[in-house]
N, C-alpha and C positions, 0 to 999 in steps of 0.2 A: 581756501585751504580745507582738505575734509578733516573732519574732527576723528581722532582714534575715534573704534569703537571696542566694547568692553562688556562682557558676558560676567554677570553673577551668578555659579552655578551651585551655588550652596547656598542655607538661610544665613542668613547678617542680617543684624542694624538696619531698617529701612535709608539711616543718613547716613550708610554708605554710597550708595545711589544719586544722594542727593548730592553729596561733595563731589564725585564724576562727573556731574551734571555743571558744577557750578565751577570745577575747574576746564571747563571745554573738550567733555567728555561726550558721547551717545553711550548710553548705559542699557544693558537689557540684562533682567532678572527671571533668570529660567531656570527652573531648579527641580533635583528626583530625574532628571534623564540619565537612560543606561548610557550604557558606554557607546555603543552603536548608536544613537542619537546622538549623545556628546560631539562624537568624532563626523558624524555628517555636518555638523551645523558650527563649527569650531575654526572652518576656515574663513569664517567671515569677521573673525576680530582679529583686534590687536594685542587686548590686555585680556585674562582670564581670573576673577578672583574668586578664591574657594574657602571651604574651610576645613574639614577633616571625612567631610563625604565623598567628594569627586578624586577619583583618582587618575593620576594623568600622568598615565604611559608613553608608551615610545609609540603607542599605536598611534594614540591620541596627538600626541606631538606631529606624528608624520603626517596628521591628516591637518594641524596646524598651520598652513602656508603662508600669515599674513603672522602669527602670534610672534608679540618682541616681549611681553613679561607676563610671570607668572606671579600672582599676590595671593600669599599663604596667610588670612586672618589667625595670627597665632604662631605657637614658635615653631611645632612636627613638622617635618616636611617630610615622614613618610612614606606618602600617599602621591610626593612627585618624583618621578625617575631627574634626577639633575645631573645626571653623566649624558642625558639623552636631549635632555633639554640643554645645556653647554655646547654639546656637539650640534643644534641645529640651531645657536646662538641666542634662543631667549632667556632674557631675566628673570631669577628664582629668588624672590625676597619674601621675607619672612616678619612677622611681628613679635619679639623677644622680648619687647619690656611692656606690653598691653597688659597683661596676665600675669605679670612676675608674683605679685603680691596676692591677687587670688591663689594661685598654685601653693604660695610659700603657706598660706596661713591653711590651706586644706591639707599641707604635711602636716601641720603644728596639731591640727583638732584629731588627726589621726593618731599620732601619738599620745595626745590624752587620753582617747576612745581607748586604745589599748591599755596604756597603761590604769583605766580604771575601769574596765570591760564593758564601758558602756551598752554597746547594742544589743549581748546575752543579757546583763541585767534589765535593761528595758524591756526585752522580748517577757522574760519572766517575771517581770514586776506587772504588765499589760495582761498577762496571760491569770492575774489574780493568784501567783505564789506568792510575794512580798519575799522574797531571796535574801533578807538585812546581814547574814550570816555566809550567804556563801558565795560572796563575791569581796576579794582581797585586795588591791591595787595597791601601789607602788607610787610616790612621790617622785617630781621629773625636779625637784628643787636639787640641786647637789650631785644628781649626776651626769655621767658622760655622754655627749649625741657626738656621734661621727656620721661628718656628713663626706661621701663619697659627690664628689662636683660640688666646687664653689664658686662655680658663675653669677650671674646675676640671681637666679632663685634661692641658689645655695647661701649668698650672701645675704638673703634676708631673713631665710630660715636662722641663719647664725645670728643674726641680731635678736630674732623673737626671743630663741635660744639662753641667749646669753641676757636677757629681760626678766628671762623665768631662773636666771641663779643657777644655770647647767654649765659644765663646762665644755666646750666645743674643738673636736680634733677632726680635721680637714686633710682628705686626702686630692690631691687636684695636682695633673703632672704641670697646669700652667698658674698655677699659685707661688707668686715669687715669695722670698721672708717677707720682703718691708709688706706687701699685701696682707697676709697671715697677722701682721701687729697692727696694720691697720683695721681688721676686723677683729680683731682678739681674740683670733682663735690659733690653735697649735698647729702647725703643718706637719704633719707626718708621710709616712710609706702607708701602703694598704694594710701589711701585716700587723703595723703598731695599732693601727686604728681597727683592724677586727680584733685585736688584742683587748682594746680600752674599752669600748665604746658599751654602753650600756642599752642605747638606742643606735642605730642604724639608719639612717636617710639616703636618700638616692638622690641628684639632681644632676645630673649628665647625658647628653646624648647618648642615641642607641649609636657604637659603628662597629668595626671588626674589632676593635682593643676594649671597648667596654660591653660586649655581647657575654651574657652569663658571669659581668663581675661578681657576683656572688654564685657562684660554682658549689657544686659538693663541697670541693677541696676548702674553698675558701668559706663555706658555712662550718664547715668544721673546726677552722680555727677561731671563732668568733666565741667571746665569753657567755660561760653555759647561763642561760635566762636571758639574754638579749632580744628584742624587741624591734622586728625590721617595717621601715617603712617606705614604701618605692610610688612617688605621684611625676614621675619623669617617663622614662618607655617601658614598655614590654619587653622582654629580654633580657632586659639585664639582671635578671634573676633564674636561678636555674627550677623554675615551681614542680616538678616534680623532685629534687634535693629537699626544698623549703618545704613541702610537705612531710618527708621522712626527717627530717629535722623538731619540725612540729609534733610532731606524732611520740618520738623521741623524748622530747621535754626537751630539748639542747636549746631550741629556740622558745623563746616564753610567750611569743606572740608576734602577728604577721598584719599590716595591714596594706593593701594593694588599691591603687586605684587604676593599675594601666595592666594589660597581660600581653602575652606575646602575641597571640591571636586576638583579634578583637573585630566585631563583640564578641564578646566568654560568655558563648552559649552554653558551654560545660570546661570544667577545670577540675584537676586531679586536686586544689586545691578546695574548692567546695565540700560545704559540712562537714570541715578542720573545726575541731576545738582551736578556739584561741586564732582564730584566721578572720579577720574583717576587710570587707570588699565594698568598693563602689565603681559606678559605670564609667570610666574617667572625667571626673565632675572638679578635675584641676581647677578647670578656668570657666568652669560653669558660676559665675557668677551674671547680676547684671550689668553692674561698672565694666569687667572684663570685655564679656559679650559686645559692649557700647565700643570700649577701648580699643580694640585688635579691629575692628568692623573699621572706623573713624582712619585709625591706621593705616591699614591695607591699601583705603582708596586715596589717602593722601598721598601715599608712596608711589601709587601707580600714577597716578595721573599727574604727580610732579615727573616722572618720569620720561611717558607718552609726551606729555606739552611740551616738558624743558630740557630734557635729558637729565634730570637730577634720580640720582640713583642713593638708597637709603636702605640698607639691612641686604643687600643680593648678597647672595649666598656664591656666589658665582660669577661675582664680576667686584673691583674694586669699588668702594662706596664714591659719590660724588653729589654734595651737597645743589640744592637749585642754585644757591648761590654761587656757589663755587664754578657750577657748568658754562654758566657764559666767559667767566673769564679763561677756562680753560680749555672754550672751545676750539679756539684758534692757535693753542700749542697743539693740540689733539691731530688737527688737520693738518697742521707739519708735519707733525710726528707720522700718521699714518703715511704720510708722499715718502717722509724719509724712509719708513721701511719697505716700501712697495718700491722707491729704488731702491734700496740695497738686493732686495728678493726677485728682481728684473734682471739686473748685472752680476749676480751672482753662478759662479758658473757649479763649483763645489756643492760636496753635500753637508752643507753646514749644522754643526752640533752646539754652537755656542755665540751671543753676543752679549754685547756690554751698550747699555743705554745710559748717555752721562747729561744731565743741566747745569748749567750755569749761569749767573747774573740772573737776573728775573726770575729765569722759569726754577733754578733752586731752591724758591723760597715756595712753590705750590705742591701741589698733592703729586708725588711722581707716578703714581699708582696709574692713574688713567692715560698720562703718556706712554706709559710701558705697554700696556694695551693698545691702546693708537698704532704703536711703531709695531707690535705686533699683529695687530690684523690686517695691516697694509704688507708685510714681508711671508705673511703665510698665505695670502693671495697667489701664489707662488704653488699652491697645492691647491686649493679649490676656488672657485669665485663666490662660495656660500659664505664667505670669512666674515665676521665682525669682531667690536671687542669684545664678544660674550664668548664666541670659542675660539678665538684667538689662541690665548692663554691655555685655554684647555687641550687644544691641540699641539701646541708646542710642547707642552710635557707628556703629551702622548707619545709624542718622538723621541725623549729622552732631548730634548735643548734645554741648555743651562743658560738664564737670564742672570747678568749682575748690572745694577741700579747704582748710579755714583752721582753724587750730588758736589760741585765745586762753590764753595764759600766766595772764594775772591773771585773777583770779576773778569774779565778777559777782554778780547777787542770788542768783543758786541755788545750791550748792554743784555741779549738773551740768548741762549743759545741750548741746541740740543745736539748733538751727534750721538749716533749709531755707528758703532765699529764689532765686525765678524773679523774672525782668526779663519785665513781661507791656506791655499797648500802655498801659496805665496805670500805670506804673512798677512797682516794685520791690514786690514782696510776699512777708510769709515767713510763717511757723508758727514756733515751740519748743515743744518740749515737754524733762520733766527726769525724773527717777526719784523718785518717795518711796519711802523705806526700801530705797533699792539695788536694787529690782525693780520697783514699781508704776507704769505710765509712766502719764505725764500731761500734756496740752497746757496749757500757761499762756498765750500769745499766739499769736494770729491775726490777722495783718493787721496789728499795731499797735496792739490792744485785746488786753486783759489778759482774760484768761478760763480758768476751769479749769475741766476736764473729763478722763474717762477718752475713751478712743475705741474704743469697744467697740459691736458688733452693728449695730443700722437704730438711726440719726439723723437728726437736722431743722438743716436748720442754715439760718436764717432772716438776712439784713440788712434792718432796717428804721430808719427815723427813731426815735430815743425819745418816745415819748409817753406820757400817761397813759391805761389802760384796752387796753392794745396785748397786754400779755400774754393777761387775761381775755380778748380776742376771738379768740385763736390757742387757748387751752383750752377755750373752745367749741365753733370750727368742728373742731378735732380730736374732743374728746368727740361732737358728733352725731354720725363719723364711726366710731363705737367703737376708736379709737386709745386707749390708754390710753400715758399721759406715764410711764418709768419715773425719768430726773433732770434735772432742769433746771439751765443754764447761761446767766447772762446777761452780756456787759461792756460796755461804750459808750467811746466818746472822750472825753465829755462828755455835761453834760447837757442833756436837748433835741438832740445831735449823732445821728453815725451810732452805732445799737449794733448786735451779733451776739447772736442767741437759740439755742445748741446745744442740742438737746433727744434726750437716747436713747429710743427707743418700745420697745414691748413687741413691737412687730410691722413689717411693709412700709409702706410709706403707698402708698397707689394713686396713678396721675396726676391722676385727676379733685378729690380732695381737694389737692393740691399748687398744683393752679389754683385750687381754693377760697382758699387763705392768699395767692395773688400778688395776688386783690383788695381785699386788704385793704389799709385806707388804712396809706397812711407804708412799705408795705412793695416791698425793692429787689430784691431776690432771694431764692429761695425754694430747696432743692437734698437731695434726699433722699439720706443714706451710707452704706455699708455696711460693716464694718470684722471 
């Protein structure tokens, strides 16, 4: 079996290379290539891990032919287009918790720095004035930090916070109450917290809802002497505002470690009184650096080897553990939607994916995926689970997930049911022996079959001598039947005839069985 291979095109950790290596990896560390060399030499892996240098475009991606994940050492991902990377189905994962505590405690020192102007006083203390007199600061004991995002960073900064005797108001639209008592801090709106907040913290992604959170508008209503500090993205501050704010006295001090362009070769912010700046040195630590490196190549190359998927940004999470056992619902689930998106004749906008017995008790997330990238096969053969999902909502289709408690006939089971212009129609299929998938119902008729290779999947009326005349007109055609499948409603009703061949069936034979009497539809499969 060839081993992935795997391009490191940024500096890391030398033992990140080493864990690729030692997970059954081929690892090569090439790093400082433009883009135009990237994208020459980029289709000969699998995995690409980076870190905040390489940027990888859609050019990049198209010249990617073999690439299935992308490994972000660290939490930006910036630097990768992932509506591009989704649509040509590689994994976008990211390292979120390598650097949390780096990041958190480079807010915390920033906020000192301000609040007791460290780096003018040093500058003039080194410079031989001895300044004892004209540098004032402020105690962070007693009062207010509002911190804007209280996700994993936000949530440490609030502990340090609330360490140093401050009190802490949190604005975050996905911070429930009980979360808010569990880190003891106040959940508010944004307006209460530019209201309160004596310090200002940042820890949220850049996207379209938090680009420029702090606006003119919104520096304006922040209490006159506040103290902002932003070690999350660029952007989400409006620094031409934050300058005229500064300059004003409304703001008392600013310190930045991310800009909207970067590097900040020049900034309107630059030699602000009372504005302090660093190169983004969040997660410039050493631990960090070790951390997010160790990371990245764990997650890849559990990935690559086992299919274990861990932080994608772009595909449901799936532990190594987890993968093996839910390999084998996966491989159902994708037959079941590749039949439904085979026999499907409608232009469908909506389905319902439901488990029960067994498969209720696992991760639904990667069966949803499964049944979708076998049913949107149905629009390109580029499909997998990575833009599966992506592309179905690209279309405007509504997914709904149903999970059944009690058990039913099978001990496992999944179906897939679409709302077509003739109502409601589904598939199941379930596992023998915990791996062997199998369809048991189509339509409402009971039938079991594997779904495997070229099939016949015939509806005709029940009649007598109906079989015989489908194993003829196939046999003069030199089709040879390899198993046969039959169920009905009733008898004399509608039945289905699944039949696996040994081979294609041509069109001209598929017209031959639509004239055959009693017969409704005729539909050759591939699986």
């Amino acid at each position: 079996m060839t081993k992935p291979r795997v391009l490191i095109s940024d500096k890391m950790d030398p033992n990140a290379a080493k864990i690729f290596a030692e997970r059954g990896c081929d690892v090569d560390v090439i790093t400082d290539k433009t883009p135009e060399e990237l994208a020459a030499m980029i289709g000969d892996y699998d995995g690409l891990a980076i870190r905040s240098s390489t940027k990888v475009t859609k050019a990049i991606l198209d010249a990617a032919t073999n690439l299935k994940v992308i490994g972000r050492a660290g939490i930006g991902v910036d630097n990768v287009d992932i509506p591009a990377a989704s649509a040509k189905g590689v994994v976008v994962m990211n390292t979120p918790f390598g650097n949390s505590i780096t990041t958190a405690e480079h807010a915390i020192a920033l906020m000192f720095a301000l609040a007791r102007q460290l780096p003018e006083a040093n500058a003039q203390t080194q410079a031989g004035l001895w300044p004892k007199n004209g540098f004032m600061g402020v105690e962070v004991t007693g009062k207010t930090l509002g911190l804007i995002g209280a996700g994993n960073i936000g949530s440490i900064v609030a502990s340090r916070a609330l360490g140093l005797k401050m009190k802490v108001v949190a604005f975050d639209p996905f911070l429930t109450a009980e979360r808010a008592v569990e880190m003891g801090v106040e959940k508010a709106d944004l307006d209460t917290l530019l209201a309160k907040a004596d310090f200002i913290t940042l820890h949220t992604p850049l996207t379209d809802q938090t680009r420029n959170i702090l606006s003119k508008e919104n520096l304006a209503k922040t209490k006159k002497g506040v103290r902002i500090i932003n070690c999350a993205r660029g952007g989400l501050i409006d620094e031409a505002a934050l300058k005229e704010a500064l300059d004003s006295g409304h703001v008392a001090g600013a310190a930045l470690d991310v800009f909207a362009t970067e590097p900040a070769k020049e900034s309107p912010l630059f030699g602000t009184p009372n504005f302090i700046c660093t190169p983004h040195l969040g997660a410039s630590t050493n631990e960090a650096q070790v951390n997010v490196a160790l990371q990245v190549a764990e997650q890849m190359a559990d990935y690559l080897v086992s299919g274990g998927v861990t932080n994608a940004l772009n595909m449901p999470s799936l532990s190594a553990e987890e993968a093996p056992k839910l390999k084998p619902y996966m491989n159902l689930a994708q037959k079941l939607g590749s039949l439904v998106g085979q026999l499907a004749h409608d232009d469908l906008d909506n389905m319902a994916i439901e488990v029960e017995g067994a498969a209720a008790e696992l991760n639904i997330k990667p069966i949803t995926a499964a049944v979708l990238s076998g049913f949107m096969r149905r629009f390109s053969d580029a499909v997998n689970m990575v833009n599966a999902p992506y592309l179905a909502k690209e279309r405007g289709f509504d997914i709904r997930e149903v999970r059944h408690d009690k058990p039913g006939a099978y001990h496992t089971l999944v179906r897939v049911t679409v709302n077509t212009s003739q109502g409601p129609r589904s598939v199941a299929g379930t596992l023998f022996a915990n791996s062997e998938a199998r369809l048991v119902e189509i339509f409402g008729i009971s039938l079991e079959a594997e779904l495997e290779g070229n099939m016949l999947y015939i509806v005709n009326e029940d009649a007598p001598g109906f079989i015989g005349r489908v194993g003829t007109t196939l046999g003069e055609a030199g089709l040879n039947i390899g198993t046969f499948h039959l169920g009905r409603r009733s008898a004399g009703g509608e039945a289905v005839l699944l039949l696996s061949m040994d081979s294609e069936i041509e069109e001209p034979v598929l017209w031959q069985l639509c004239k055959l009497p009693g017969v409704k539809t005729v539909k050759a499969l591939k699986f």
